[in-house]
C-alpha positions as CSV (number, residue, x, y, z in Angstrom):
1,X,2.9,-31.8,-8.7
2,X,4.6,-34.7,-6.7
3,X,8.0,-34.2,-5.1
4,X,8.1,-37.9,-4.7
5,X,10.4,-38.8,-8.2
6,X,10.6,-35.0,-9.2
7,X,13.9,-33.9,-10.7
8,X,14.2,-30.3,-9.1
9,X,16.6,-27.5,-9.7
10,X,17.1,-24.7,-7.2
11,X,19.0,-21.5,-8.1
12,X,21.3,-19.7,-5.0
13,X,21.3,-23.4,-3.3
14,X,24.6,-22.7,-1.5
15,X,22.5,-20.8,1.4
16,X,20.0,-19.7,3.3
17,X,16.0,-21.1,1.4
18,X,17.9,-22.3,-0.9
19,X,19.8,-24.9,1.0
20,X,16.5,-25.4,2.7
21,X,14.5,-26.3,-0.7
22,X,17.6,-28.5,-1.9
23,X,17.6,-30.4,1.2
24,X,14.1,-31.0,1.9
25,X,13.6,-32.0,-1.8
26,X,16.0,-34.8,-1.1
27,X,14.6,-35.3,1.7
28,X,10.8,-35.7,0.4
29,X,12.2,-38.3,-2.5
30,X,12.8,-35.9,-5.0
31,X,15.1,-38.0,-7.8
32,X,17.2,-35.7,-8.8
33,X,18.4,-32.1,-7.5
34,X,20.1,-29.5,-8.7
35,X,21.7,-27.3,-6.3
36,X,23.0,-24.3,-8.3
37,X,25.2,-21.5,-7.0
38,X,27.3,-18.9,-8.8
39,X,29.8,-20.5,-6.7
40,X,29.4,-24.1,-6.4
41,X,32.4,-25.1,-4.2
42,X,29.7,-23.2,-0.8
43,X,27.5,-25.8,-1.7
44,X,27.7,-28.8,0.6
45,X,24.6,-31.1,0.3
46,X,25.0,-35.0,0.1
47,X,23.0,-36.8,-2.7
48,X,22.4,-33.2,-5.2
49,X,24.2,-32.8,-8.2
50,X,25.7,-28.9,-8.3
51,X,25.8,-27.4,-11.1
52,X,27.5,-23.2,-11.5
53,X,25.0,-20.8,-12.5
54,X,24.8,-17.0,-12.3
55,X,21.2,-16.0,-13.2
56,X,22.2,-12.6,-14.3
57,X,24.6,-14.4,-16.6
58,X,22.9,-15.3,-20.3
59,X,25.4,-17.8,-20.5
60,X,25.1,-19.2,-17.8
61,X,21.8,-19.9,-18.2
62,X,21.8,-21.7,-21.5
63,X,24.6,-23.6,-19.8
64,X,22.4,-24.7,-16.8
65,X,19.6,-25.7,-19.2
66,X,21.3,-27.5,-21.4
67,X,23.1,-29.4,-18.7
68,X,19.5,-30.2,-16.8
69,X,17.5,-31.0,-19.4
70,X,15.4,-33.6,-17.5
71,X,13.7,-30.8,-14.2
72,X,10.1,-30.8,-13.6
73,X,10.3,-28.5,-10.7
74,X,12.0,-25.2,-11.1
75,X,13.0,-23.3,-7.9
76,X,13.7,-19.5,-8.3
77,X,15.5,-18.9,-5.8
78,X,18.6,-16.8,-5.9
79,X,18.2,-13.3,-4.9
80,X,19.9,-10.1,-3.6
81,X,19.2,-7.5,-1.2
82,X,21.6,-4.3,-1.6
83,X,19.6,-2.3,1.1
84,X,19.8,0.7,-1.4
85,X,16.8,3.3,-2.3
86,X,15.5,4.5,-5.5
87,X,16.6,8.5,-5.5
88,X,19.8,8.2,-3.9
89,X,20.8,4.8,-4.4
90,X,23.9,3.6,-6.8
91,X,22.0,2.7,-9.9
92,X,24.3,-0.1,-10.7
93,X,23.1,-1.5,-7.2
94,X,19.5,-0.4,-7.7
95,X,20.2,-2.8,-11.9
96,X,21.5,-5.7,-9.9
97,X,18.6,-6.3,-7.9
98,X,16.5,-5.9,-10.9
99,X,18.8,-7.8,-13.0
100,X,18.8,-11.1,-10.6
101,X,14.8,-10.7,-9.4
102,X,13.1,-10.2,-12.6
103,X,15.6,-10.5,-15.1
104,X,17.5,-13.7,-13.7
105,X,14.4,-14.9,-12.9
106,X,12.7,-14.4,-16.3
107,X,15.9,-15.9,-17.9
108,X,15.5,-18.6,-16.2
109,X,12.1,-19.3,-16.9
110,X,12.6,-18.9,-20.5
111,X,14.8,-21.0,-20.6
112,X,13.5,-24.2,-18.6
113,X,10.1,-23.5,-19.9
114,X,10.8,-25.8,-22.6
115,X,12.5,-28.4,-20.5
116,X,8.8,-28.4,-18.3
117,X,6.7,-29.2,-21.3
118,X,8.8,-31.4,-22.5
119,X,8.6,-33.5,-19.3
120,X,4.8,-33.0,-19.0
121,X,4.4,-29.6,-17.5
122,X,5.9,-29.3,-14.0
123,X,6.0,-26.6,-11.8
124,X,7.7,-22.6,-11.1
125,X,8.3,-21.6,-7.6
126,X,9.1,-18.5,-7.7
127,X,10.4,-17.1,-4.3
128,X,9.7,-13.9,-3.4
129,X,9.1,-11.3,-0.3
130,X,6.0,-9.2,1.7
131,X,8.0,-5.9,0.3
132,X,6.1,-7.5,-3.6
133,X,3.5,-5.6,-1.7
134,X,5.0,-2.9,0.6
135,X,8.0,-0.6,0.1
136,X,10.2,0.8,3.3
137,X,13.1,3.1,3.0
138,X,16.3,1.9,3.1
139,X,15.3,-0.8,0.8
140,X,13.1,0.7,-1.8
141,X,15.6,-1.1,-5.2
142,X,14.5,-4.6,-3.6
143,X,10.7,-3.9,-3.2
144,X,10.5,-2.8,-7.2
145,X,12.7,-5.6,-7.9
146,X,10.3,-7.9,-6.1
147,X,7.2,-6.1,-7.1
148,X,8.5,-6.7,-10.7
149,X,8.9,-11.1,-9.9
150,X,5.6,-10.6,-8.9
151,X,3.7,-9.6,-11.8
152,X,6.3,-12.0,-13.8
153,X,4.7,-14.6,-12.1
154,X,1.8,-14.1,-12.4
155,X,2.1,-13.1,-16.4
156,X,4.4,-16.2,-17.2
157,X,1.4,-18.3,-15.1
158,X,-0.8,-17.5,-17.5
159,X,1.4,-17.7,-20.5
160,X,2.6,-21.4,-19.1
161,X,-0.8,-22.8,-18.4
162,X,-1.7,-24.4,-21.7
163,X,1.7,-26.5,-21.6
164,X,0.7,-27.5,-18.0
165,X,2.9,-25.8,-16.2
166,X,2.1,-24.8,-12.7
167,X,3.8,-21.5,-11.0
168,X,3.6,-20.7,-7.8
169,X,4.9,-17.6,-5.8
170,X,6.1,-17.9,-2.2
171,X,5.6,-14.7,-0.6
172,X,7.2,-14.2,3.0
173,X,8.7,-11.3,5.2
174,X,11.8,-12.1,7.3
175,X,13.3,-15.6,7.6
176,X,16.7,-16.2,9.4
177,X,18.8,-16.2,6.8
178,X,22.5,-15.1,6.0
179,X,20.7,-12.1,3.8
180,X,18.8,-10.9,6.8
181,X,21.7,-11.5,9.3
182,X,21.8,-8.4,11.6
183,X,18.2,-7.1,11.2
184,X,16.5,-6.4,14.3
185,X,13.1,-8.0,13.4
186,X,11.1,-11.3,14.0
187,X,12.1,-14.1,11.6
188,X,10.6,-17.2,10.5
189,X,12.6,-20.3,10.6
190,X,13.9,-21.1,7.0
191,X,12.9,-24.8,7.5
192,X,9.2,-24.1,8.1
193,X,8.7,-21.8,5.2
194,X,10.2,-24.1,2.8
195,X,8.3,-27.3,4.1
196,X,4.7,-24.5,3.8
197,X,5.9,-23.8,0.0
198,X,6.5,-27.2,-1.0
199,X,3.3,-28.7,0.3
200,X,2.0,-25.7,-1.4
201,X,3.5,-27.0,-4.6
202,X,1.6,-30.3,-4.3
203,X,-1.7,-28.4,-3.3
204,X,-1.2,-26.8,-6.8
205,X,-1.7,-24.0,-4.8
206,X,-0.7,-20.6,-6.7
207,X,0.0,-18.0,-4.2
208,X,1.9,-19.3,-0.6
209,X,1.8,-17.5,2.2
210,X,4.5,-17.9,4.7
211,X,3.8,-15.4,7.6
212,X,1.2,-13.6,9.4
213,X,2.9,-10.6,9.0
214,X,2.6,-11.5,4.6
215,X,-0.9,-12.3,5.0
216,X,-1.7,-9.3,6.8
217,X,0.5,-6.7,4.5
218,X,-1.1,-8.4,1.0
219,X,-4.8,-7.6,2.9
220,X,-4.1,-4.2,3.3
221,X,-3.2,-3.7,-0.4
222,X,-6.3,-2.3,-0.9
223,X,-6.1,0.5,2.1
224,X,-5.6,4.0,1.6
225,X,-1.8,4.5,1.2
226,X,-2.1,7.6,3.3
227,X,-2.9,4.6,6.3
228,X,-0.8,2.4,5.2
229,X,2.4,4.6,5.4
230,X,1.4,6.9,8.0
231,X,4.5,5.9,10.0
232,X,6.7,6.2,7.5
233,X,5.9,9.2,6.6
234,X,5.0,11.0,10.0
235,X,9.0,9.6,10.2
236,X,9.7,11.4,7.5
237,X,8.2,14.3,7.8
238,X,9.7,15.2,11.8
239,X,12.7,14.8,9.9
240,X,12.7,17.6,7.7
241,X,14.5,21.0,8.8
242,X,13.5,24.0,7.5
């Protein structure tokens, strides 16, 4: 997959990666982008072409498609984080993520799967987070949501590969971003983890990597989750009264 001539769409394009990946598309001689927002007056990049789309929205979706019938490269971006957990969380907040990460997403690649083929096969990013891999309270609706994208991706990979569509997933932890704004944790720069995913893209790679911290949390998937959460759960644990 070349970026050079590419006609790329980017969903939540009005921010944070998203800006990035719109930007640096242009930037790398992309043809075309679509930078897409579910409110398209934020977004304020010279040379793309914004379109209005809400991923969670059917709709919307059909709309989007219908209007960029000519993509090859498919960026998932969009993506929520309500910082709500799974047993005492506000469903409707715990839906949402759910609704945008795997839903949104799915709708989305539903619906520009046939726009791919029809241009030769193309390429998915789908953009997703270290927590695929690793839950922590206080955030337990976003990990399941991005556990779900996860196993998406690698389903609709398979699905996708005899129409020569390559998808990729871009896993990373914190970035400085509006979304993590306020979080007292190291963060990558935005710039550097979108220039990593899109060279992955033209590796063909399927799985990107942004962070030590991603590479380190995916390795230990196969621990003992007894080691794994310790801390979290020796946290937990002090904090119960009897």
């Amino acid at each position: 997959m070349k970026i050079n001539g590419s006609i790329a769409l980017v969903t939540g394009a009005n921010r944070g990666l998203g800006r990035q990946f719109a930007q640096q598309l242009l930037d790398r001689g992309a043809a075309k982008v679509y930078a897409t927002a579910r409110r398209p007056e934020q977004v304020d990049i010279p040379g793309a072409e914004v379109l209005r789309l809400d991923i969670t929205d059917p709709a919307s979706v059909t709309a989007a498609a219908a209007a960029a019938g000519d993509v090859t490269l498919l960026v998932n971006n969009a993506g929520v984080a309500t910082r709500h957990d799974l047993v005492t969380g506000d469903l409707d907040r715990i839906r949402l993520e759910l609704n945008t990460s795997f839903y949104g997403t799915l709708a989305m690649v539903r619906a520009f799967a046939p726009v791919l083929a029809a241009g030769g096969g193309g390429a998915i990013l789908n953009v997703m987070s270290a927590m695929s891999w690793l839950s922590f309270v206080g955030a337990n609706a976003y990990g399941v949501a991005k556990a779900a994208e996860w196993s998406l991706t690698n389903g609709v990979r398979l699905e996708l590969a005899a129409q020569g569509t390559l998808v990729s997933g871009l896993h990373l932890a914190a970035a400085d971003t509006d979304m993590m704004a306020g979080q007292d944790v190291p963060k990558s720069d935005p710039a550097e983890v979108v220039s990593l995913a899109l060279d992955g893209i033209e590796a063909g790679l399927l799985e990107i990597i942004a962070d030590e911290q991603t590479a380190a949390i995916k390795a230990a998937l196969s621990a003992d989750p007894a080691v794994t959460y310790a801390g979290q759960l020796t946290v937990a644990s002090g904090q119960v009264t009897h």
